[in-house]
C-alpha positions as protocol buffer text, in pm:
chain_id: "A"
residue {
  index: 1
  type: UNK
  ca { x: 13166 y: 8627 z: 5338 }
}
residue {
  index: 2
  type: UNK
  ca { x: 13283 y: 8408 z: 5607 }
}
residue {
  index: 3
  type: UNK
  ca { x: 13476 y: 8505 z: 5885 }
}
residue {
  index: 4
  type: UNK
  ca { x: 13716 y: 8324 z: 6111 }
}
residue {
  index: 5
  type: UNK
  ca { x: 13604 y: 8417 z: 6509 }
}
residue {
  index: 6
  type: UNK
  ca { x: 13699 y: 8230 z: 6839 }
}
residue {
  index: 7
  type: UNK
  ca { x: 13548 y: 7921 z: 6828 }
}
residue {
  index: 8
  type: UNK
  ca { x: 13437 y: 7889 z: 6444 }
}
residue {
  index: 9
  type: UNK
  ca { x: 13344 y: 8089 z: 6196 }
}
residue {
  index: 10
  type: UNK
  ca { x: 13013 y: 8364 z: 6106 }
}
residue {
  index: 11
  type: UNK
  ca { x: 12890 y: 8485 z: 5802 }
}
residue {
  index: 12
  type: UNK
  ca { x: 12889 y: 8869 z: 5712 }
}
residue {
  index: 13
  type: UNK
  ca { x: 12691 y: 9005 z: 5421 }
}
residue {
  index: 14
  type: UNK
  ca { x: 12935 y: 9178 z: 5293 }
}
residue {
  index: 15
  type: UNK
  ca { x: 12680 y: 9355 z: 5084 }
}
residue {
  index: 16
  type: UNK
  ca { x: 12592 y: 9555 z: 5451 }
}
residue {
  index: 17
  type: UNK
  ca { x: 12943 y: 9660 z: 5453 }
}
residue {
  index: 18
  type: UNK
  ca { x: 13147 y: 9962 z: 5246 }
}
residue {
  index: 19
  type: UNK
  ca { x: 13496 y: 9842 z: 5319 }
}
residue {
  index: 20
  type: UNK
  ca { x: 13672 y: 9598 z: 5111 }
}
residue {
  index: 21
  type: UNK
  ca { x: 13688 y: 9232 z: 5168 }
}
residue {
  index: 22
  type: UNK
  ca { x: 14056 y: 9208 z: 5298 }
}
residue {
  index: 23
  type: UNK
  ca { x: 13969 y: 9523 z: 5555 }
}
residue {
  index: 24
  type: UNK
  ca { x: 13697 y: 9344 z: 5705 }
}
residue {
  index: 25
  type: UNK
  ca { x: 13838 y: 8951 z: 5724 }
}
residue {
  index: 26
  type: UNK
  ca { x: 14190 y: 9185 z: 5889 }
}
residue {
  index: 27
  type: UNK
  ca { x: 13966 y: 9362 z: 6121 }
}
residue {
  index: 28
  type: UNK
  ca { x: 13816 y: 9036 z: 6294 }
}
residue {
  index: 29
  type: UNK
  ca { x: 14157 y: 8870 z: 6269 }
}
residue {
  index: 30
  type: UNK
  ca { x: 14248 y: 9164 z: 6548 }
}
residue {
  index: 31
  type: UNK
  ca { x: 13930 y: 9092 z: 6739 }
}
residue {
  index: 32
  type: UNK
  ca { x: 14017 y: 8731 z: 6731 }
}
residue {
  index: 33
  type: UNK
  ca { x: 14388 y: 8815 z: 6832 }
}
residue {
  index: 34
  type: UNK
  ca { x: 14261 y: 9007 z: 7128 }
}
residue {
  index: 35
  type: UNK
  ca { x: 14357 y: 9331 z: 6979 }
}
residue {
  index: 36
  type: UNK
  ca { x: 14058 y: 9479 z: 6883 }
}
residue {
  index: 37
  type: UNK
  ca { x: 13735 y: 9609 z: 7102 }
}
residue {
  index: 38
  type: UNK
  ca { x: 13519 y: 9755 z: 6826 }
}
residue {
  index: 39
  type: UNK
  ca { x: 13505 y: 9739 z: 6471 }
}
residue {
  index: 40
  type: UNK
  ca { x: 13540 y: 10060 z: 6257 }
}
residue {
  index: 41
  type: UNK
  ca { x: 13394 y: 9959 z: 5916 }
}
residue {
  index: 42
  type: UNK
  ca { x: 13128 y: 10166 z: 5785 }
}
residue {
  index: 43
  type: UNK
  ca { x: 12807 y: 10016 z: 5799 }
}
residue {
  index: 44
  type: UNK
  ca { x: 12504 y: 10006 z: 5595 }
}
residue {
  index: 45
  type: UNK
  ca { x: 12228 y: 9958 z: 5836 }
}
residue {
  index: 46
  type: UNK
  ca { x: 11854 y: 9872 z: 5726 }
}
residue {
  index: 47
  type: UNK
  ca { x: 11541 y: 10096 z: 5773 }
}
residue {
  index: 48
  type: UNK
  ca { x: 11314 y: 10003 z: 6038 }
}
residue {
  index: 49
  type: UNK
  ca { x: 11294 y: 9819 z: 6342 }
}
residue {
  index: 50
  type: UNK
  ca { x: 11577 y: 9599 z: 6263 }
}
residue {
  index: 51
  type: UNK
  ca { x: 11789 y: 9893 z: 6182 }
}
residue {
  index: 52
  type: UNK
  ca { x: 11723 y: 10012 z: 6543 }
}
residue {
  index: 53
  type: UNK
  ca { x: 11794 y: 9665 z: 6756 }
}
residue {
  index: 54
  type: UNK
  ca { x: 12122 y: 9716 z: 6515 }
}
residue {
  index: 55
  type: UNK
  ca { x: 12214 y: 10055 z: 6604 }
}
residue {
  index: 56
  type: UNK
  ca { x: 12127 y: 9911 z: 7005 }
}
residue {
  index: 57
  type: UNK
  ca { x: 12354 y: 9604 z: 6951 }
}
residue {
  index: 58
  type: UNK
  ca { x: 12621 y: 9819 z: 6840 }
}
residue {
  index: 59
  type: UNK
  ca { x: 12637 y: 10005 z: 7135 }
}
residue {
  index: 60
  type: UNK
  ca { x: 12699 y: 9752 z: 7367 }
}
residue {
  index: 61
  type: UNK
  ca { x: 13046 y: 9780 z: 7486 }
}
residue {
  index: 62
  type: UNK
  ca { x: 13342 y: 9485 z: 7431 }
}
residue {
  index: 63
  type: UNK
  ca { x: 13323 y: 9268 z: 7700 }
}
residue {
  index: 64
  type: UNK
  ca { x: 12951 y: 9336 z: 7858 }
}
residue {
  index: 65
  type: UNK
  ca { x: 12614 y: 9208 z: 7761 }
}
residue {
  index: 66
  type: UNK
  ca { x: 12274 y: 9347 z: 7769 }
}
residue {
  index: 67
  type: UNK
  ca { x: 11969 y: 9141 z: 7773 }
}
residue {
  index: 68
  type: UNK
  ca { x: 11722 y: 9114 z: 7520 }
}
residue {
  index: 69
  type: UNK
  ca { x: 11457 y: 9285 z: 7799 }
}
residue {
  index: 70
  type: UNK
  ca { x: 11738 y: 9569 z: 7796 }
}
residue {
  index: 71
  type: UNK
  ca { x: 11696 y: 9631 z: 7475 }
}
residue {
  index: 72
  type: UNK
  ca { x: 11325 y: 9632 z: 7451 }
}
residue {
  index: 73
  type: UNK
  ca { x: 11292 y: 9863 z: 7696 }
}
residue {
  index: 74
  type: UNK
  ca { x: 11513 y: 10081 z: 7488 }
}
residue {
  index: 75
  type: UNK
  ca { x: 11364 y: 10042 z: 7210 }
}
residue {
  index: 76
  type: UNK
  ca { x: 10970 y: 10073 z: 7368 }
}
residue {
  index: 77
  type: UNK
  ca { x: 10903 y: 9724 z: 7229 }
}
residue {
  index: 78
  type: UNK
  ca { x: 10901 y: 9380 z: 7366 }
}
residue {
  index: 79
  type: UNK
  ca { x: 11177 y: 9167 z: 7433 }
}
residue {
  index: 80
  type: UNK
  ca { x: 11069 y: 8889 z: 7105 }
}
residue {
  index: 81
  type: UNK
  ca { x: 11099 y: 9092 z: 6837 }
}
residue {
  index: 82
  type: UNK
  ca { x: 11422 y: 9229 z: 7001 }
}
residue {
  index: 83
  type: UNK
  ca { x: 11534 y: 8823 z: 7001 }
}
residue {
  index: 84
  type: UNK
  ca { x: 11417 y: 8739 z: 6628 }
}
residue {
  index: 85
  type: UNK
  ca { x: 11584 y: 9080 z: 6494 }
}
residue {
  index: 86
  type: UNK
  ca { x: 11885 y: 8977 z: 6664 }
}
residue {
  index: 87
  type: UNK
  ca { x: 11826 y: 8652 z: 6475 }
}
residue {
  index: 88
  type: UNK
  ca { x: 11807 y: 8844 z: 6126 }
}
residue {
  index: 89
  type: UNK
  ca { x: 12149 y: 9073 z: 6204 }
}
residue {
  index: 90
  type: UNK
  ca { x: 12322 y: 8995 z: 5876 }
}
residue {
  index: 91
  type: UNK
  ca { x: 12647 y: 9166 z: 5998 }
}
residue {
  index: 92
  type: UNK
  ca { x: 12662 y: 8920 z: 6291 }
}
residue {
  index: 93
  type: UNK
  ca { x: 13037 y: 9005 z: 6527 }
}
residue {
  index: 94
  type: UNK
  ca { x: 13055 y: 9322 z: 6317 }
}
residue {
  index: 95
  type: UNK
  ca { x: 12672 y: 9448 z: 6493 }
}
residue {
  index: 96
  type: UNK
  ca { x: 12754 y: 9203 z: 6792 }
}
residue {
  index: 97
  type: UNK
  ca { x: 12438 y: 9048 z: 6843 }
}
residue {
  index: 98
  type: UNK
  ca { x: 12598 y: 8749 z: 7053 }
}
residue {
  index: 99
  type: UNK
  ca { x: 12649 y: 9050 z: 7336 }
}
residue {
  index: 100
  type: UNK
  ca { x: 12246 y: 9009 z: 7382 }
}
residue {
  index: 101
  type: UNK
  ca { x: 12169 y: 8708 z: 7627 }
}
residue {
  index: 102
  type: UNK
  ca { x: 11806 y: 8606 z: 7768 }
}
residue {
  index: 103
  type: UNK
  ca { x: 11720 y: 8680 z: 8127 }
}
residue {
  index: 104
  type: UNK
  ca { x: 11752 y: 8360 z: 8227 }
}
residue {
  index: 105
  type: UNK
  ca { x: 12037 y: 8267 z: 8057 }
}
residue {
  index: 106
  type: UNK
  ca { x: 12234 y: 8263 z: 7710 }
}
residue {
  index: 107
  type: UNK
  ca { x: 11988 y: 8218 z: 7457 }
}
residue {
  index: 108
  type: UNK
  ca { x: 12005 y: 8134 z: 7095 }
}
residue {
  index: 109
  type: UNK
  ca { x: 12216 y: 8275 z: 6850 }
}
residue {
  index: 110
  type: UNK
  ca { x: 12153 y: 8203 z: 6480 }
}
residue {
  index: 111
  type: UNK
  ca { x: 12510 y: 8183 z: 6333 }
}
residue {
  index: 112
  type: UNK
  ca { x: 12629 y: 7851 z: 6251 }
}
residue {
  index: 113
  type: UNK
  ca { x: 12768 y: 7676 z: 6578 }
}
residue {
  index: 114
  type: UNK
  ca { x: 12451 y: 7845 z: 6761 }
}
residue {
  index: 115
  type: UNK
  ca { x: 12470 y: 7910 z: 7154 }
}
residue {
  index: 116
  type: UNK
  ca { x: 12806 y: 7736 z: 7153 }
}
residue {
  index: 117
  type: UNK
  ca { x: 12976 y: 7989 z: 6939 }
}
residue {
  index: 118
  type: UNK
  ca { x: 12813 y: 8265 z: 7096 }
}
residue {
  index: 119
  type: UNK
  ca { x: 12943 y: 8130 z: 7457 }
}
residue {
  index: 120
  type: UNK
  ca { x: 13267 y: 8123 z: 7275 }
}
residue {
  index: 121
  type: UNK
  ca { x: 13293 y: 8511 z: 7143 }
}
residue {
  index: 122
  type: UNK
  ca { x: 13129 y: 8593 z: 7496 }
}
residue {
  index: 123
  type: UNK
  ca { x: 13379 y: 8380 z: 7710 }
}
residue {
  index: 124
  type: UNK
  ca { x: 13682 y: 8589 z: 7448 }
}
residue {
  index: 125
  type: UNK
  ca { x: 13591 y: 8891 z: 7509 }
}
residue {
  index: 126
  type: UNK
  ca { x: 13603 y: 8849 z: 7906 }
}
residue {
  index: 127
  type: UNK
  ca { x: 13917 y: 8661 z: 7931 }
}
residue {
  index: 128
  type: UNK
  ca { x: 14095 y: 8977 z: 7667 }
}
residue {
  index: 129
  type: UNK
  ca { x: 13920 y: 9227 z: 7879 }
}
residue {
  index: 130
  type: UNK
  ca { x: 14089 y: 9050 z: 8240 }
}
residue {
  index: 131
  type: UNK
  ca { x: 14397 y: 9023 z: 8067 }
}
residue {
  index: 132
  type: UNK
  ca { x: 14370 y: 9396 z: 7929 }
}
residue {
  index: 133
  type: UNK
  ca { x: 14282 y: 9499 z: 8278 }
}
residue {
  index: 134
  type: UNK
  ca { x: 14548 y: 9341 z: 8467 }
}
residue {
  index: 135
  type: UNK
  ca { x: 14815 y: 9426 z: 8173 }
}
residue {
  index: 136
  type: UNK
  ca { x: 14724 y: 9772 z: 8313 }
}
residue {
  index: 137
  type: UNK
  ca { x: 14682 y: 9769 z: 8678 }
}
residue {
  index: 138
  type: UNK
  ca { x: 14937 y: 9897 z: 8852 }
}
residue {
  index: 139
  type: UNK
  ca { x: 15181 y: 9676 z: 9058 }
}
residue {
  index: 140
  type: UNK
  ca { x: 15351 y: 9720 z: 9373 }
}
residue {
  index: 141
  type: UNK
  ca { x: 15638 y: 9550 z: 9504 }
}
residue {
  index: 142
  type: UNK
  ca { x: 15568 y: 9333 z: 9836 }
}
residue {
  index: 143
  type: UNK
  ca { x: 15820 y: 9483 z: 10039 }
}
residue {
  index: 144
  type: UNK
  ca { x: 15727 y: 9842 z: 9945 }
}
residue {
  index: 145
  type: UNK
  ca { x: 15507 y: 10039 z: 10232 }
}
residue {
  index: 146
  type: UNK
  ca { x: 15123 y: 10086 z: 10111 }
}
residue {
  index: 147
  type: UNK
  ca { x: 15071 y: 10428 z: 9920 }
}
residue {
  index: 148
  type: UNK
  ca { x: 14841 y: 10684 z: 10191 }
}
residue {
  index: 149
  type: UNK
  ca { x: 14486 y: 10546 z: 10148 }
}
residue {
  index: 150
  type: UNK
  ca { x: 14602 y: 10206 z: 10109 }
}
residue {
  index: 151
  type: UNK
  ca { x: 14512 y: 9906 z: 10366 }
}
């Protein structure tokens, strides 16, 4: 199944995920809209080691990255097979595998539109967390006196 992100489009298996069609495609128009952090479709995860870089994608929170290293370390295995399981997620945005960057950099990302696309989810969820975060920071007025504690 194909769905429409920021900056293209990534194909789900849907055969990975027990939710209808129209639930899923609705759930990443919301992420795409800015609405939605996390998605809460019940997932079908594979055994083994991919399985487990899955269940350590999915952890990551909206808006923050990890590097592949991170997740090695987690998982008491080396940061390559982290990078080609990443490679194999077949649920890609739903297990967000673009949240998992090299050291040194991006890195790949296996999705059609490749590191581009994956700069593009990345660089969404950053500019909807800002505008989250200032939509709920308090204001002041300039005239008003700082609060005690305040400079």
């Amino acid at each position: 199944m194909s769905l429409a992100v920021p900056g293209g489009e990534l194909v789900v298996d849907a055969a990975y995920v027990d939710a209808p069609a129209e639930e899923i495609r609705r759930q990443a128009r919301e992420y795409g809209a800015g609405t939605r952090e996390s998605f809460d479709l019940p997932l079908r995860y594979p055994g083994g080691f991919l399985g487990r870089v899955m269940g350590a994608m999915a952890a990551i929170p909206y808006g923050e990255t990890r590097t592949y290293g991170d997740l090695a370390a987690d998982l008491d295995n080396a940061p390559q097979p982290v990078g080609a399981a990443c490679g194999r997620n077949p649920v890609p945005l739903l297990v967000p595998c673009h949240r998992v960057v090299a050291a040194d950099g991006l890195g790949g990302f296996s999705a059609d539109g490749g590191p581009e696309l994956k700069r593009r989810l990345l660089d969404h969820e950053r500019s909807a967390s800002v505008q989250t975060t200032l939509a709920d920071a308090p204001t002041t007025d300039a005239g008003d006196p700082p609060a005690d504690g305040e400079p």
